[in-house]
C-alpha positions in Angstrom: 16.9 -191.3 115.6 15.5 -191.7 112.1 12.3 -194.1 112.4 12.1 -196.4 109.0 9.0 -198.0 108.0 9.0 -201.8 107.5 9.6 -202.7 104.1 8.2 -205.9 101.9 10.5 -208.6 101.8 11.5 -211.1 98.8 9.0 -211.2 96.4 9.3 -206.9 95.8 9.9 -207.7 92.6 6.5 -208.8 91.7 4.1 -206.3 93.6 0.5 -205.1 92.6 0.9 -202.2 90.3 -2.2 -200.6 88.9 -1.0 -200.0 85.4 1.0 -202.4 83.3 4.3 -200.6 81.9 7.4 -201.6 80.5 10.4 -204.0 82.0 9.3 -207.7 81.9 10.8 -210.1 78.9 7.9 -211.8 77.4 9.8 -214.6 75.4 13.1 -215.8 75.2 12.8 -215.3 71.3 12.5 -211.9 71.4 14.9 -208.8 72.0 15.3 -207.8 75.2 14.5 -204.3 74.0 10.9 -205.3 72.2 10.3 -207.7 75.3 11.1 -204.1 77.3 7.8 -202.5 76.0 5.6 -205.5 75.1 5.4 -207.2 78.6 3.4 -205.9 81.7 5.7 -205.3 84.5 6.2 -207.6 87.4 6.7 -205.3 89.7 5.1 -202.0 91.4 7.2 -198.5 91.5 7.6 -197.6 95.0 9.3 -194.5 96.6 13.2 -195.1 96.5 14.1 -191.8 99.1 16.6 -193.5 101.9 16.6 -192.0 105.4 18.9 -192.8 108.2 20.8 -196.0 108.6 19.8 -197.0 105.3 21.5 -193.9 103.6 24.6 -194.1 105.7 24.8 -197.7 104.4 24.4 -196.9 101.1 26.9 -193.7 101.1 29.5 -196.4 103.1 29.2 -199.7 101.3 27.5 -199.3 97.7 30.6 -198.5 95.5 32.2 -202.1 97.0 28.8 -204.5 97.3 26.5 -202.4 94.0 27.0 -204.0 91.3 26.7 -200.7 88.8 25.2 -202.0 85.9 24.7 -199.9 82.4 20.8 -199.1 81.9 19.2 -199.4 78.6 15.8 -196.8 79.4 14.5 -197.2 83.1 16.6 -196.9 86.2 16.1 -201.2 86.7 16.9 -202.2 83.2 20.3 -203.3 82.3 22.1 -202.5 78.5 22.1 -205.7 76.9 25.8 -205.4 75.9 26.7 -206.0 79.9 28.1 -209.1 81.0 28.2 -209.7 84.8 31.8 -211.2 85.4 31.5 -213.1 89.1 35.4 -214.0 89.2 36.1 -210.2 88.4 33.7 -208.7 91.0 34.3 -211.0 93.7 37.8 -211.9 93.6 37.8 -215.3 92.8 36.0 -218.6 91.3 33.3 -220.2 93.9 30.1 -221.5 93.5 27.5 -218.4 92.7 24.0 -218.3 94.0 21.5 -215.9 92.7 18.8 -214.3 94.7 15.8 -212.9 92.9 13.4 -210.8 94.7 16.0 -210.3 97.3 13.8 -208.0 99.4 15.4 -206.7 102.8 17.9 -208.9 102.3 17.1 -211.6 104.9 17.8 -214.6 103.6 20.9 -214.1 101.3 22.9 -212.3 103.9 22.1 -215.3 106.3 22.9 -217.5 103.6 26.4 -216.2 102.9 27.3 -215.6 106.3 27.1 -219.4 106.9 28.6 -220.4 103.3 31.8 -218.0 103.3 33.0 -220.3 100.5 29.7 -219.3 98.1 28.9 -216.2 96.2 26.0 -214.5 96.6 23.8 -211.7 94.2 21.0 -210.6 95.1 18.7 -209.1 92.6 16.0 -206.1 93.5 14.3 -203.3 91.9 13.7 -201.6 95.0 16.3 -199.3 96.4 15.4 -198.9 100.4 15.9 -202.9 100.3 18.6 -202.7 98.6 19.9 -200.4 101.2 18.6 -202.5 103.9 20.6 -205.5 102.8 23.9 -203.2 102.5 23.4 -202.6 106.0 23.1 -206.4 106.5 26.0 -207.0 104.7 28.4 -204.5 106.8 26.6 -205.9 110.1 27.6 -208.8 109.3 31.4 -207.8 107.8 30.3 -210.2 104.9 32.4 -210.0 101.6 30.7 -212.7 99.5 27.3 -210.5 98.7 26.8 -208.3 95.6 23.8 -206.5 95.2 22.1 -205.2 91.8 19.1 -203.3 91.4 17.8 -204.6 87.7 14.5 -205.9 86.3 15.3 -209.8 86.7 14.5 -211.3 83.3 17.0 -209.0 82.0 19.4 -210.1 84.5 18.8 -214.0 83.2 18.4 -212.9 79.6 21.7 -210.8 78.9 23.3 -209.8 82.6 24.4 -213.1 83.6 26.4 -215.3 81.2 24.9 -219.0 80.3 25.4 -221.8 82.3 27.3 -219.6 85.1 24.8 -220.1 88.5 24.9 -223.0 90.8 21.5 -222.1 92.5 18.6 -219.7 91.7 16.3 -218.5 94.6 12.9 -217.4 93.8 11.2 -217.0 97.6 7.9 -215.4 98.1 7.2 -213.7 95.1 4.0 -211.5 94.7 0.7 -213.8 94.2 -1.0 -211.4 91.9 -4.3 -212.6 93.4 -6.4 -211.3 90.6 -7.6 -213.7 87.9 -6.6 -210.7 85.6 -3.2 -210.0 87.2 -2.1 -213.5 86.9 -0.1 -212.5 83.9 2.1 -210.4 85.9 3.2 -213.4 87.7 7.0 -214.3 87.4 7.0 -218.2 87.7 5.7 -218.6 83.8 7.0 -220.8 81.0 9.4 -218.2 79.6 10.9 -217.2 83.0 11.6 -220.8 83.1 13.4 -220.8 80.1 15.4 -217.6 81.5 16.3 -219.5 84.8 17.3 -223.1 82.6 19.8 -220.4 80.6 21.9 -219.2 83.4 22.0 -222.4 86.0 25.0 -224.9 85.7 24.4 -228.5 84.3 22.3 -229.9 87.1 22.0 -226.3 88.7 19.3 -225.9 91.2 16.4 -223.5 91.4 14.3 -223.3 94.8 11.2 -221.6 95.2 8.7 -220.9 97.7 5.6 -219.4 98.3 2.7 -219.4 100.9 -0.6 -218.9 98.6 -1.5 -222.5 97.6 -3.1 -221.4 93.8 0.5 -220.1 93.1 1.9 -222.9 94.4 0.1 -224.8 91.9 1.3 -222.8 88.9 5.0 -223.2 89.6 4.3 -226.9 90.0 2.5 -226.8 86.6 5.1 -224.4 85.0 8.3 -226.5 86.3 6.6 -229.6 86.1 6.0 -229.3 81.9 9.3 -227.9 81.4 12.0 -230.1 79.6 14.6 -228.2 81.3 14.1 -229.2 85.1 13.3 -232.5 87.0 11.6 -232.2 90.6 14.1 -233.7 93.2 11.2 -234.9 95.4 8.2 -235.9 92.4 5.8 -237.8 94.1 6.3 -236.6 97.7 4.2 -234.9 100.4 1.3 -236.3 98.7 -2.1 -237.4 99.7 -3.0 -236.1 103.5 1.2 -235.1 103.8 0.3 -232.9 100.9 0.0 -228.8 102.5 -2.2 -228.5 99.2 -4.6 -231.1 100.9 -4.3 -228.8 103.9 -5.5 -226.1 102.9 -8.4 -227.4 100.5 -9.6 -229.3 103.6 -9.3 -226.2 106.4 -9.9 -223.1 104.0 -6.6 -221.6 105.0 -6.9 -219.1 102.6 -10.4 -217.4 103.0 -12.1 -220.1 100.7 -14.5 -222.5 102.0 -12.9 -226.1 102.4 -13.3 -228.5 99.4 -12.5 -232.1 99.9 -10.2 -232.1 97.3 -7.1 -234.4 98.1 -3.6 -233.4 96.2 -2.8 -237.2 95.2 0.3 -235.5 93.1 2.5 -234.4 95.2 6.2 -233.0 94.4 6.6 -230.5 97.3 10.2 -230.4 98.6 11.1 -230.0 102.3 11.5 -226.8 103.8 14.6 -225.3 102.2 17.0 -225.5 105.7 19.6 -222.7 103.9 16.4 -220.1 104.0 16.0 -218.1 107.3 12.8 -217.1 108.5 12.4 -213.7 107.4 10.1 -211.1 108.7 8.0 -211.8 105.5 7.3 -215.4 106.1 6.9 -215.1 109.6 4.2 -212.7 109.1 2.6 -215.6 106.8 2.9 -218.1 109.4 1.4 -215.5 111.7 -2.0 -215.4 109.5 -2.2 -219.1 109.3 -1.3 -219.9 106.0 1.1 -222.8 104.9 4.3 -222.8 103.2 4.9 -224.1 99.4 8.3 -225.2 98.9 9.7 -226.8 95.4 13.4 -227.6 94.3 13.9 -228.5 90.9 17.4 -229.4 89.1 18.1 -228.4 85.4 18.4 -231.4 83.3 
């Protein structure tokens, strides 16, 4: 038998690449093609060769559950002339929930599996998760999952028609630790923009991370935004805050400040998100889950 290594999970989409390159959208005013070139990536390269199960899944279930999308230059952009049609590809109308960073496919296969009545797209640039979350799907003999491998402001900029997502999931995408990486970080003003564009009249977009300076910046980013409203503003504040937390213990390697998060606004753990292999492995090291819901206004 065919030994695969462990892959990343959700948040694949933003990992540390050494060189910035072409595939992010910088602004919702510009092209998608000028945004192609003038943005650093948000994600790294990795090798896309599939061995074993993860091949046979592919070669079995990737004409029905790939979602086989024009390019416009690299093998993760999409042609800005394609429109994703939901009630075409799945068969009907439902309720459609959109997965970004989908990683090994975790959480949006658990998710459909309990909400047969929702539709499900998860979006991924890298191609052994991809085929890892095929294999989830025919595991689980689940017909409500489509799967895309695209650069995901092009998804939200061109890909996926306005106002025609219930829910957008952004779990555990990459920190970008570096002061000088930060840019490479998804959750930024534009991206906001990108998710407000696609999500239904008082759509929902959840998010979660476990690095607490991220955390922060989502907050900040969602918080400014005309477009959303935090469904719990004001709560987990004070010593419920996790911020509080980890400024107080030095979850994170820092040494503990006394600073105490008097703002609040984190949401409850999201109880439709499995624990995945990925945020396990974050509880494991001792660090404290961020979650956030916000509804477009």
């Amino acid at each position: 038998m065919t030994t695969e290594p462990a892959l990343p999970d959700a948040g694949s989409l933003n990992s540390p690449e050494p060189d910035p390159g072409p595939g992010t959208a910088s602004a919702t005013q510009e092209t998608v093609e000028t945004a192609h070139f003038r943005s650093p990536v948000s994600f790294v390269r990795r090798g896309s060769r599939l061995q074993g199960r993860r091949q046979q899944a592919w070669d079995e279930l990737a004409e029905r559950f790939v979602i086989d999308v024009p390019r416009a230059e690299a093998d993760t952009s999409v042609d800005p002339d394609y429109v994703f049609d939901a009630a075409a590809e799945f068969g009907r109308t439902a309720p459609l929930v959109v997965e970004i960073g989908s990683g090994l496919g975790e959480a949006v296969t658990h998710a459909a599996e309990l909400n047969p009545d929702t539709n499900y797209l998860a979006v991924e640039v890298y191609l052994p998760g991809l085929a890892q979350t095929l294999q989830r799907i025919g595991q689980k003999e689940l017909t409500n999952v489509r799967v895309v491998q695209a650069n995901a402001p092009e998804v939200l900029t061109t890909m996926l028609p306005a106002g025609s997502v219930d829910e957008v999931w952004v779990f555990f995408p990459d920190p970008w630790h570096k002061t000088r990486h930060h840019k490479r970080r998804m959750v930024k003003d534009e991206f906001a923009e990108l998710v407000a564009r696609v999500l239904v009249p008082g759509g929902i977009w959840r998010l979660a991370t476990d690095w607490s300076d991220y955390a922060v910046q989502m907050r900040e980013v969602l918080d400014a935004s005309a477009r959303f409203v935090n469904l719990h503003d004001g709560e987990r504040a004070g010593d419920d805050s996790p911020l509080t937390r980890v400024n107080r213990e030095g979850l994170e390697k820092k040494a503990p400040i006394n600073d105490v998060d008097t703002r609040g606004g984190w949401a409850p753990r999201f109880e439709g998100r499995t624990l995945t292999s990925f945020e396990n492995k974050a509880h494991q090291a001792g660090r404290l889950i961020f979650d956030l819901t916000y509804r477009k206004a």
